[in-house]
C-alpha positions as CSV (number, residue, x, y, z in Angstrom):
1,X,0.1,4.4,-76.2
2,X,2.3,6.5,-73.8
3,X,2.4,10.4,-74.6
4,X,5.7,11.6,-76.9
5,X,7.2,14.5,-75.3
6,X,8.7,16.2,-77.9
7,X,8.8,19.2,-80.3
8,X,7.8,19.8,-84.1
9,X,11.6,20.2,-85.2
10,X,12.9,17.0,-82.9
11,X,9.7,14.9,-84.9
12,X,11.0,16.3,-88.1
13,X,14.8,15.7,-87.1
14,X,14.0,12.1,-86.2
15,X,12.2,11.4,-89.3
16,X,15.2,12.8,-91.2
17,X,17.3,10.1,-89.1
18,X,15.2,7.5,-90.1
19,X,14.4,8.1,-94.5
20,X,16.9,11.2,-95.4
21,X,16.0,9.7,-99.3
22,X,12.5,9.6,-99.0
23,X,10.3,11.7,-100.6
24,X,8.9,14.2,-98.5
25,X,7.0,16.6,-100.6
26,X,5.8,16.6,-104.1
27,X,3.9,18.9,-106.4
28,X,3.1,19.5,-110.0
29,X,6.1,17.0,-110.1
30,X,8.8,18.8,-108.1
31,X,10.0,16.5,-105.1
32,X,11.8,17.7,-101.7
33,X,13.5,14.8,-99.6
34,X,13.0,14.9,-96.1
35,X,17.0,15.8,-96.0
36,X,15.9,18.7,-98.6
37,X,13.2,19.7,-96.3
38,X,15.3,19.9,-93.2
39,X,17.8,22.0,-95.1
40,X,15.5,24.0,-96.7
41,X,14.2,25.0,-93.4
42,X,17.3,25.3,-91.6
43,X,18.2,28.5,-94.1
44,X,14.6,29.8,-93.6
45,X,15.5,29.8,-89.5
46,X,18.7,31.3,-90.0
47,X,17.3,33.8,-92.2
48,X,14.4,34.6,-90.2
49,X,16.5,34.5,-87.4
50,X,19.0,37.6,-89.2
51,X,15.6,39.2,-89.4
52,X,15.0,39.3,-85.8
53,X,12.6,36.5,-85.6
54,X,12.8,34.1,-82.8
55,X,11.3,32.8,-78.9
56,X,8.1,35.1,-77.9
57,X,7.4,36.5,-81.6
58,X,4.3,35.6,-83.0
59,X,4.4,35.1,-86.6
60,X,1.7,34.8,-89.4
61,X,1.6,32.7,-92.2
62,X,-0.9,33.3,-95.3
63,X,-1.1,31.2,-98.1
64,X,-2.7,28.2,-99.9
65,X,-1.3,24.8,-99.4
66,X,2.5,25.0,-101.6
67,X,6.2,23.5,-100.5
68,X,7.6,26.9,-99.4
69,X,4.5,27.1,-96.8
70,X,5.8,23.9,-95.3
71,X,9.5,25.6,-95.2
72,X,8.5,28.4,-94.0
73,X,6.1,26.5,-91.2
74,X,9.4,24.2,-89.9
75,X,11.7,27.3,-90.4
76,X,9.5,29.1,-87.9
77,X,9.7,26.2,-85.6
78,X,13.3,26.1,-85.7
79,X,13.5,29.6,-85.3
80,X,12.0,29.2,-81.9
81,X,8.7,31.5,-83.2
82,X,5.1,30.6,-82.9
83,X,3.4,29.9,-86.2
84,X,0.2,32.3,-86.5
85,X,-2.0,30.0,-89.0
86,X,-4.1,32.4,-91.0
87,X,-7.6,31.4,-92.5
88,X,-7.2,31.8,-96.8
89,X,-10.1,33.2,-97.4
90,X,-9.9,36.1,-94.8
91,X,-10.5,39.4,-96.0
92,X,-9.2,43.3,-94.8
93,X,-11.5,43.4,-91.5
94,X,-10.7,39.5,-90.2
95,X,-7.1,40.4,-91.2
96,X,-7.1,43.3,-89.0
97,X,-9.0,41.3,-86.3
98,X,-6.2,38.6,-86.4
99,X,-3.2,41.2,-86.2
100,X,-4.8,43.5,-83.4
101,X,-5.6,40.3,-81.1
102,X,-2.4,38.2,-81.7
103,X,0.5,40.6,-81.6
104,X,2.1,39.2,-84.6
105,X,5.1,40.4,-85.1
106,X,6.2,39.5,-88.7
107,X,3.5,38.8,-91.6
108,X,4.7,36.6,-94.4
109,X,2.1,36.0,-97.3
110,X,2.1,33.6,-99.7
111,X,-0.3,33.3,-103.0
112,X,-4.0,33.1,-102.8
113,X,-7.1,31.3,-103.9
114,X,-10.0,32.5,-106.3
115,X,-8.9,35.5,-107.8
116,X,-8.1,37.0,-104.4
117,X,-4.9,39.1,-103.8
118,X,-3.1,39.2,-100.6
119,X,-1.1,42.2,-101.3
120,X,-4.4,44.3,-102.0
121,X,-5.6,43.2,-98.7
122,X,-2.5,43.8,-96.5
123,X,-2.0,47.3,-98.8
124,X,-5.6,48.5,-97.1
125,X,-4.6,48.1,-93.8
126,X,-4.0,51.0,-91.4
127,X,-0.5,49.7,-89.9
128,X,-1.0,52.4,-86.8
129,X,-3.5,49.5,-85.2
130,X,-0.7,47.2,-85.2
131,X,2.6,48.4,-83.6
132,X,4.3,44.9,-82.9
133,X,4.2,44.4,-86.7
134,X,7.7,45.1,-88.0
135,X,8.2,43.3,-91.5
136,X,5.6,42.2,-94.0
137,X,7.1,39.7,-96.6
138,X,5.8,37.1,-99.5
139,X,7.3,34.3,-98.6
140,X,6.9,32.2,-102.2
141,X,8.0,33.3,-105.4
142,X,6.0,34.9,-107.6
143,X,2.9,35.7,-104.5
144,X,3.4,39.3,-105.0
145,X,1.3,40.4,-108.3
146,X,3.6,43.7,-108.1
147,X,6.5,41.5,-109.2
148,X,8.6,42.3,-105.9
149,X,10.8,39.6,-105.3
150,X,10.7,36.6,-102.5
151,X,12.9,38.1,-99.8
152,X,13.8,34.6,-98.6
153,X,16.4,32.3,-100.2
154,X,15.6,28.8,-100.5
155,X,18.3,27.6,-102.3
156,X,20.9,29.8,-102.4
157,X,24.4,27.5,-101.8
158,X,25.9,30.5,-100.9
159,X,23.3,30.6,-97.2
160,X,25.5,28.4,-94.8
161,X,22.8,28.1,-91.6
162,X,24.6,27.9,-87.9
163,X,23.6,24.4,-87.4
164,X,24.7,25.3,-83.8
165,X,22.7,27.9,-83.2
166,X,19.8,27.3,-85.0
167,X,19.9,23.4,-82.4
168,X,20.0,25.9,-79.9
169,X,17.1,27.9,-81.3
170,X,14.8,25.2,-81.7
171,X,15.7,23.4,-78.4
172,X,14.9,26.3,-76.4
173,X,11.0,25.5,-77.1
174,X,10.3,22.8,-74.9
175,X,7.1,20.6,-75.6
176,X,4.3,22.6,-73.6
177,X,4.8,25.3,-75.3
178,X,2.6,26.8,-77.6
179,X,3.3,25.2,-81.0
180,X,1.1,27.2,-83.0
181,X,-2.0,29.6,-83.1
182,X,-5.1,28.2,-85.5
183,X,-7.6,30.8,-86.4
184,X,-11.3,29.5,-86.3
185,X,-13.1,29.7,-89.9
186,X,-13.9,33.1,-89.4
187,X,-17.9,32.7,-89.8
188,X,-18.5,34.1,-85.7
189,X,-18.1,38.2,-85.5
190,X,-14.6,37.8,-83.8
191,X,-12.2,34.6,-85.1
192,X,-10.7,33.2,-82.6
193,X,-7.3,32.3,-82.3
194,X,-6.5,28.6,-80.9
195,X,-2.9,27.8,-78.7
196,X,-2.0,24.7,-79.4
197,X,1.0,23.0,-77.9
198,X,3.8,21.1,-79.3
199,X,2.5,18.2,-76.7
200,X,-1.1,18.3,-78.3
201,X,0.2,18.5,-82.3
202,X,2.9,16.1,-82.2
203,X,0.9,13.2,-79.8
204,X,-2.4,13.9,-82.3
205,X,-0.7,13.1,-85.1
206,X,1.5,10.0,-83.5
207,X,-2.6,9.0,-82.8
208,X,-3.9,9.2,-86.5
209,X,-0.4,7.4,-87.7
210,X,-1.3,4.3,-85.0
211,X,-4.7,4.5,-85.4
212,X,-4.7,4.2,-89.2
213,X,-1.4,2.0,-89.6
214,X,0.1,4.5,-91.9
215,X,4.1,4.1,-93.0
216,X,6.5,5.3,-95.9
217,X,4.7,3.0,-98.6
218,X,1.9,5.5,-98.3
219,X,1.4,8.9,-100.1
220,X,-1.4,11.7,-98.8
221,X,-2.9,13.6,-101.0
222,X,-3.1,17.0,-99.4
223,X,-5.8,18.8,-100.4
224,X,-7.4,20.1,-96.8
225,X,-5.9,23.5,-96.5
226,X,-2.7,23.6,-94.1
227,X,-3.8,26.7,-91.7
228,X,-6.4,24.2,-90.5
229,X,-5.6,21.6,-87.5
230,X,-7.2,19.1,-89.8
231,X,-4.3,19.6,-92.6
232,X,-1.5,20.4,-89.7
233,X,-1.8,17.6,-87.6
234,X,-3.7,14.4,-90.0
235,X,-1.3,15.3,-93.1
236,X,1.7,17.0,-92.4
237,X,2.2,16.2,-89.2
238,X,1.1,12.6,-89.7
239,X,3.3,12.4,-92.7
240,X,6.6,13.2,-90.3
241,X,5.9,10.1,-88.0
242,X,4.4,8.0,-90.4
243,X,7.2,8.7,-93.2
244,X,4.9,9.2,-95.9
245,X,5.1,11.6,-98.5
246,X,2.8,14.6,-99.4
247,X,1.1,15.4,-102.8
248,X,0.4,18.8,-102.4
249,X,-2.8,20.5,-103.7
250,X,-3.2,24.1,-103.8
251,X,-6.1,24.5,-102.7
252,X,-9.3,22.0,-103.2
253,X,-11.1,21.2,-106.6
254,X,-12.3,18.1,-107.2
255,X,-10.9,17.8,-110.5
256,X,-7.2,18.1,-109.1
257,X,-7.8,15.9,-106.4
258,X,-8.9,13.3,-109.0
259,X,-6.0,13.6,-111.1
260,X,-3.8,13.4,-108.1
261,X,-4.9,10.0,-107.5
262,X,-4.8,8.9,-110.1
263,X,-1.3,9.8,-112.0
264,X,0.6,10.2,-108.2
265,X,-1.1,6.9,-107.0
266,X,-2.5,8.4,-103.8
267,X,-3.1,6.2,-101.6
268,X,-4.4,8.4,-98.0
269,X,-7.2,10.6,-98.8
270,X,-8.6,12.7,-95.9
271,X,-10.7,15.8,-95.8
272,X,-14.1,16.5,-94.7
273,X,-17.8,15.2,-96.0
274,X,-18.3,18.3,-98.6
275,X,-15.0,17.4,-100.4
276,X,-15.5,13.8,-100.7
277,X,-19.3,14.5,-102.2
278,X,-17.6,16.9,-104.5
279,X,-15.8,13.9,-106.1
280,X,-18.3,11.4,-106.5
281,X,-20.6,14.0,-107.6
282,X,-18.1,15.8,-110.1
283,X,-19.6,15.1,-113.8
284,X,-16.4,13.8,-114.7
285,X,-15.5,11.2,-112.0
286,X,-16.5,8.3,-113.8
287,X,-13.8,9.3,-116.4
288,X,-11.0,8.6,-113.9
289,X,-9.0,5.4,-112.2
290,X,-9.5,5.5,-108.7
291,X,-7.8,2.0,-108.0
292,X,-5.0,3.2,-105.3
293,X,-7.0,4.6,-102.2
294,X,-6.3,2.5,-99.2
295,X,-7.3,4.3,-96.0
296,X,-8.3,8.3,-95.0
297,X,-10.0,10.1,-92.0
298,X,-13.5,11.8,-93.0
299,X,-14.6,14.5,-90.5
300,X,-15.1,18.2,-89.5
301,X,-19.1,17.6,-90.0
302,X,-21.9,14.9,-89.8
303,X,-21.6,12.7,-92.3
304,X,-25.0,10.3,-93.0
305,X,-24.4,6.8,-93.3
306,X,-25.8,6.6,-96.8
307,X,-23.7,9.3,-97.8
308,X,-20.5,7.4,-96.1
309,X,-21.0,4.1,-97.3
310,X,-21.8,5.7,-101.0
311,X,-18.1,7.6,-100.8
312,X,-16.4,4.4,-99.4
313,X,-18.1,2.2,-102.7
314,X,-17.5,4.8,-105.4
315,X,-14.1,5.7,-104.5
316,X,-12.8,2.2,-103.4
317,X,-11.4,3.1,-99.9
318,X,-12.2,0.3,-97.6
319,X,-10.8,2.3,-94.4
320,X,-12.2,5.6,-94.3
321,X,-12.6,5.9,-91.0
322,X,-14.9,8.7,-89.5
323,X,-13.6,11.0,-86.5
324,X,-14.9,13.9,-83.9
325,X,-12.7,16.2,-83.2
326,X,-12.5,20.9,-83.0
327,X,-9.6,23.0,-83.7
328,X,-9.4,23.1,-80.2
329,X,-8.9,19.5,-79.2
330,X,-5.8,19.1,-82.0
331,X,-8.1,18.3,-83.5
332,X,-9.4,14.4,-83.0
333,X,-11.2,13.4,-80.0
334,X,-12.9,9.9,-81.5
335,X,-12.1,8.1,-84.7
336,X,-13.9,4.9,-85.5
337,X,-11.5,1.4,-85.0
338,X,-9.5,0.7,-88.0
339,X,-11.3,-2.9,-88.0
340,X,-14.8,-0.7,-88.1
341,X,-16.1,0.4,-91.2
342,X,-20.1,0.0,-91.8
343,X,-21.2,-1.1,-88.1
344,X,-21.1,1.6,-86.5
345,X,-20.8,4.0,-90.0
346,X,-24.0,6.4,-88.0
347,X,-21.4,7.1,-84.7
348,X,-18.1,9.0,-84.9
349,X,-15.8,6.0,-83.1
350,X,-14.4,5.7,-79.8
351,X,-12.2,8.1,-78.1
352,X,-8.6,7.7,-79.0
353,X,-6.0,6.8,-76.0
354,X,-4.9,9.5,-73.2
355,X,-8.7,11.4,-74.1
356,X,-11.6,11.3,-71.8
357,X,-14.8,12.3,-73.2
358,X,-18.2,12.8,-71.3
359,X,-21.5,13.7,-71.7
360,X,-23.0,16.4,-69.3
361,X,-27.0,17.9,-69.9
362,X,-26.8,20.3,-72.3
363,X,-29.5,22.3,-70.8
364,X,-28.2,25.4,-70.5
365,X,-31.1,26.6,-68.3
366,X,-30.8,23.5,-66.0
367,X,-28.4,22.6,-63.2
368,X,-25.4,20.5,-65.4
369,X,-25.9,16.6,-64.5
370,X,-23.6,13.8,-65.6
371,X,-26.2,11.9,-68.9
372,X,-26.4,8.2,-68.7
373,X,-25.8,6.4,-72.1
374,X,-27.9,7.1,-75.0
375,X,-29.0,10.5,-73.5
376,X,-28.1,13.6,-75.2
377,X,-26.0,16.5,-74.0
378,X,-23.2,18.4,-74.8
379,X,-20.1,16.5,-75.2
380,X,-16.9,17.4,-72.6
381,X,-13.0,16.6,-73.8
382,X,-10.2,16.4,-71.4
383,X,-6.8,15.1,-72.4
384,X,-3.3,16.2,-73.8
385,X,-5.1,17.2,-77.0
386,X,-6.9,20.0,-75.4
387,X,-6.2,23.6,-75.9
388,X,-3.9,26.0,-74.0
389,X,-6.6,28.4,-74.4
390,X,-7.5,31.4,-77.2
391,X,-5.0,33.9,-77.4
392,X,-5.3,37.4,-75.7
393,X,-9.3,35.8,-74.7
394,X,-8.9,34.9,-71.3
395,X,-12.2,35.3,-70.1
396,X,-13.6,33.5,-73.0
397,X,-11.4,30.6,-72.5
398,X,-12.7,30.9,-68.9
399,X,-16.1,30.1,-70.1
400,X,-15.3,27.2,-72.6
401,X,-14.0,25.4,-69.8
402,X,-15.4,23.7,-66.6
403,X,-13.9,24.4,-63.5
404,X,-12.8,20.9,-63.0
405,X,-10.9,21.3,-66.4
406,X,-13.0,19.5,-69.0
407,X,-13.8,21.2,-72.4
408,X,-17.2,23.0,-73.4
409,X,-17.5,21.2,-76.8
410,X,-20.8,23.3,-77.9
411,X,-20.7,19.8,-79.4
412,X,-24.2,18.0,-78.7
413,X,-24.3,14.0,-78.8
414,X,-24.5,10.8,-76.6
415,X,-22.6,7.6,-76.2
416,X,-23.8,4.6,-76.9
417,X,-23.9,1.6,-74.8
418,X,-20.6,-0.3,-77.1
419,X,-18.9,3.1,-75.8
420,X,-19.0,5.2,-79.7
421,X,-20.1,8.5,-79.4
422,X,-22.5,9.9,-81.9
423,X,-22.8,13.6,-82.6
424,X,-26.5,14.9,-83.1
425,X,-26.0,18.8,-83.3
426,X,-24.4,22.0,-82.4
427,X,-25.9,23.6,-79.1
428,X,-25.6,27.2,-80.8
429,X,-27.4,25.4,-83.8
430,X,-30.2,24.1,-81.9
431,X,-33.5,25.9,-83.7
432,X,-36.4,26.9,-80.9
433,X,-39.6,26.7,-82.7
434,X,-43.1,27.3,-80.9
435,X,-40.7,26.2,-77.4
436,X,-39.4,23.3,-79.1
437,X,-35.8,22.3,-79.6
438,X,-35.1,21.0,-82.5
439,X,-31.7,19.2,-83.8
440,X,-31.0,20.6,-87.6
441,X,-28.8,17.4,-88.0
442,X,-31.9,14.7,-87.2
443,X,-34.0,16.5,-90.0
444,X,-30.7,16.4,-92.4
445,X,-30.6,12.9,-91.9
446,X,-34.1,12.4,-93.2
447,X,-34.2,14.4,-95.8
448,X,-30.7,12.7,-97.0
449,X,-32.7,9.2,-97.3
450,X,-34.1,10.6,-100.3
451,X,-32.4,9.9,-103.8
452,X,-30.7,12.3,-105.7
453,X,-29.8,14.7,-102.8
454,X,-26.4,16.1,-103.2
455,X,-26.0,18.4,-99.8
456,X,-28.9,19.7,-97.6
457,X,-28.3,22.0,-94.8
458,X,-31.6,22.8,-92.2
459,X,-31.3,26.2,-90.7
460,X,-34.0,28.3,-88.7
461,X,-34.5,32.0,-89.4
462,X,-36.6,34.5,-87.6
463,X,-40.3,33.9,-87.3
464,X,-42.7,35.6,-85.6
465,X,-44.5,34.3,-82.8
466,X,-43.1,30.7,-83.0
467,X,-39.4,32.3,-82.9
468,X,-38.2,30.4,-85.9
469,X,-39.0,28.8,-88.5
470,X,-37.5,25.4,-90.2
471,X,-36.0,25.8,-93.7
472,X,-34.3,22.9,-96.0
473,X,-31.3,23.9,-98.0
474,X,-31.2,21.4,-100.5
475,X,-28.5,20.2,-103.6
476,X,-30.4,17.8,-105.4
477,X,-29.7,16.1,-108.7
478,X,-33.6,14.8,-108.9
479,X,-35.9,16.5,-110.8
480,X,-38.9,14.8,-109.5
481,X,-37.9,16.1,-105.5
482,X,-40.3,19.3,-104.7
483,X,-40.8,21.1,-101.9
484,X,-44.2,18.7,-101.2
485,X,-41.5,16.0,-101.7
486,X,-39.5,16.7,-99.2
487,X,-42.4,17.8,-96.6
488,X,-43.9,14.6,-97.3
489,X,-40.8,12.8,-96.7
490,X,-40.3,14.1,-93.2
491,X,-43.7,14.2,-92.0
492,X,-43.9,10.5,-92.3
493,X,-41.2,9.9,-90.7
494,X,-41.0,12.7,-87.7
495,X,-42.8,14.4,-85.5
496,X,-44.9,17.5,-87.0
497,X,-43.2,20.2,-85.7
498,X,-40.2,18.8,-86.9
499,X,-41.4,19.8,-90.6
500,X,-39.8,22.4,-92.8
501,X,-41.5,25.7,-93.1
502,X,-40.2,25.7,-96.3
503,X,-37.4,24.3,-98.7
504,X,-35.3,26.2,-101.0
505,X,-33.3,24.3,-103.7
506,X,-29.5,25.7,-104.4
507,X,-27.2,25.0,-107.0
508,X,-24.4,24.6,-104.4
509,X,-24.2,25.6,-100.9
510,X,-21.6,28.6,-99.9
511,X,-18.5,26.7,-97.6
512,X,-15.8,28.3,-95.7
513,X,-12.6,27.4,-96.6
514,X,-12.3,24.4,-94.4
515,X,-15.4,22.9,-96.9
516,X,-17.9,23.5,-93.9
517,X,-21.0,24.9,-95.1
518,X,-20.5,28.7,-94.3
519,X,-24.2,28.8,-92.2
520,X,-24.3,32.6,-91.6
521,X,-23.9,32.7,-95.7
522,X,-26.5,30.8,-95.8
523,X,-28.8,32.1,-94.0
524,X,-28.2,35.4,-95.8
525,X,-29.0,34.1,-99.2
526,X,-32.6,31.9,-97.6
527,X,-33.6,35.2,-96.9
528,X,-32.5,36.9,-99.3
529,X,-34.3,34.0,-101.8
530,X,-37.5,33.7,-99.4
531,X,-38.3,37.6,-99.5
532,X,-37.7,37.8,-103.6
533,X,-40.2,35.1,-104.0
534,X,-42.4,36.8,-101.4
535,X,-42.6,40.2,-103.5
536,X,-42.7,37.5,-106.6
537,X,-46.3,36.3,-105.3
538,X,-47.3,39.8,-104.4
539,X,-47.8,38.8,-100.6
């Protein structure tokens, strides 16, 4: 497939061209046309633009997945701004964090998840830290809980947009430059902002739309959150080129991605692991009709075969076809062959065109040597879908790249000898025990061949002496697995030191808000639960 060199707006522009009727947008039964889109939009720009908002400012959008974040996202783009994606669930300091290191300019907020209130937040910062920050808007009626009204005017007839100027606007971004800025999940002490370009988005999503033969019959249910690459680039970005049409949830729960479905006949699902568990787990799934699934990209963490070939039964979705890929490689990097869906269901697919991938020794102590198939290492990208770099992090981008130009994954896996690459850890997630490393992923695997188990994460926490020590974080739905279970279970199977130390049973696992589990939670509340049986036992 050759490269697309072209922006956001001139995807969205062609698109328009090609189904101005077709449904672009839908939720809680409101519809946009892709002509109502653009339009939309285009009064966004020229209002943003009255504003002062245009090429070289940085601006952040915060919100949960609605219609007037998707305006507001393609009215930035036309303005000629850079879209600052901010994570939902970020609280006063990661806000802070975000608005020192990007320089944003303008902050539009939208409404929140879980209780949470934006305009709290934002009214507890200390402004004097953050001098290129001008205007602070909501951006969707009804986000502000003070009753202030949406500055912005969607559909006012009386807004007549320069069509002129905002063309010239938009055309003055060419395709290598920076499309948008995607915050990591927010779990490391500093998030990390992502420059994509309009190159890596726009080719990404032409990828997935090949890849997974998606076109205007289909409709994707939207329920991964949109400041992630995942929902950017695989939904929205995919639903431009493909001409599909969004059904927009808010934010996940499994019971409104069930309904959607079912009464919008869904029929692209796409999301990672956790959220597909959550459905076929929900107490009420057998209650719905899921008859209308066709095809979906599962990804963002491992995913064990059992598990995948348990969501693609229960929910009826022959193609859901597991992929690799980081915020900072657009995100995909490998996705398995549409014609390949139990085979190879334990790899994450080949890479996908115009992307090298290679293995180096993951080592970090040892001289870096080129791995010959099936041996582990840490897994190299290098292609169009590859980062610009992090924002205002130079030296750290430094260091998460070679000098020959490939990117430092962290990622740690091999490729097998039919060419699929299989991921078997994180290098930062590696657990030393007693000089041993030791994959978390393998023991998941292991303990995941046992029935009943919803979710199990392995961690290691501080141990004396051996340096740490295993622990099993299990969601089980069996009564009859115990700790002795579980030991037993792995000991038969793998090598001793392999064993968990112990294994805690949760009711549900804490995730970020891109439905990875949340590991530094995590390991706070193992503690936490592992010191209050401690004093329990008197020890």
């Amino acid at each position: 497939m050759a490269l697309f060199y072209e922006t956001i707006v001139q995807g969205l522009k062609h698109r328009v061209s090609l189904t101005p009727d077709g449904i672009a947008l839908s939720e809680a039964g409101k519809s946009y046309s892709w002509n109502e889109l653009d339009s939309i939009s285009d009064k966004i720009a020229q209002q943003l633009h009255d504003m002062g908002v245009g090429k070289g400012c940085n601006a952040g959008i915060w919100g949960i997945n609605s219609p007037y974040w998707v305006f507001v996202f393609f009215g930035l783009c036309k303005a000629g701004a850079v879209p600052v994606l901010i994570n939902i669930c970020f609280q006063e300091t990661e806000l802070t964090a975000v608005l020192k290191n990007t320089n944003i300019g303008i902050l539009l907020y939208g409404k929140a998840a879980k209780g949470t209130s934006y305009k709290t937040i934002i009214d507890k910062l200390d402004f004097s830290l953050f001098p290129e920050l001008k205007t602070v808007i909501p951006f969707e009626p009804d986000s502000d809980e003070n009753g202030e009204p949406c500055p912005l005017d969607y559909f006012g007839t009386d807004i007549k947009p320069d069509k002129a100027l905002i063309t010239e606007l938009s055309n003055a971004v060419k395709p290598e430059d920076c499309a948008a800025i995607l915050y990591t999940s927010g779990t490391t002490a500093i998030p990390k902002g992502v420059m994509l370009s309009h190159i890596s988005l726009t080719n990404n999503a032409h990828a997935h739309v090949e890849i997974m033969h998606w076109n205007s019959t289909d409709k994707i249910c939207l329920c991964v959150p949109l400041m992630h690459c995942f929902g950017i680039t695989t939904c929205l970005l995919a639903a431009v080129y493909s001409g599909a049409s969004l059904e927009i949830i808010s934010y996940y729960k499994s019971e409104k991605v069930l309904t959607a479905i079912q009464e919008k006949s869904c029929t692209v699902l796409n999301g990672v692991p956790s959220m597909f568990l959550a459905l076929i787990h929900n107490e009420n799934f057998k209650n719905y009709r899921i008859t209308g699934l066709k095809s979906g990209i599962i990804a963002g963490s491992h995913i064990g075969k059992k598990e995948y070939m348990q969501i693609r039964r229960e929910l009826n979705i022959d193609k859901l076809q597991i992929a690799y890929g980081q915020t900072e490689t657009s995100p995909c990097v490998t996705v398995m062959p549409y014609d390949e869906t139990e085979k190879k269901a334990d790899s994450c697919g080949k890479p996908i065109e115009n992307v090298q991938v290679k293995i180096l020794h993951s080592d970090l102590n040892a001289e870096r040597n080129p791995c010959t198939k099936m041996r582990h290492g840490e897994v190299l990208v290098k292609g169009y879908n590859v980062m610009m770099g992090y924002y205002n992090m130079p030296e750290l981008t430094k260091k998460t790249f070679t000098d020959d130009g490939w990117l430092k994954t962290g990622d740690i896996g091999y490729m097998d000898s039919d060419g699929y690459l299989h991921i078997t850890g994180r290098i930062k997630d590696i657990i030393i025990r007693g000089g041993e490393n030791i994959s978390p992923q393998e023991i998941e695997n292991c303990i995941s061949e046992l029935d009943g188990i919803k979710n199990v994460k392995v961690i290691g926490l501080p141990e004396k002496v051996i340096q740490e020590k295993i622990v099993a974080c299990i969601c089980s739905n069996n009564t009859d697995i115990n700790e002795a279970a579980v030991k037993n279970h792995v000991a038969a199977r793998l090598a001793k030191y392999k064993v968990p130390e112990r294994v805690l049973f949760f009711t549900s696992l804490p995730f970020t808000a891109n439905g990875k589990v949340n590991k530094k939670k995590l390991k706070e509340e193992a503690a936490a639960l592992l010191k209050k049986q401690k004093e329990k036992n008197g020890a």
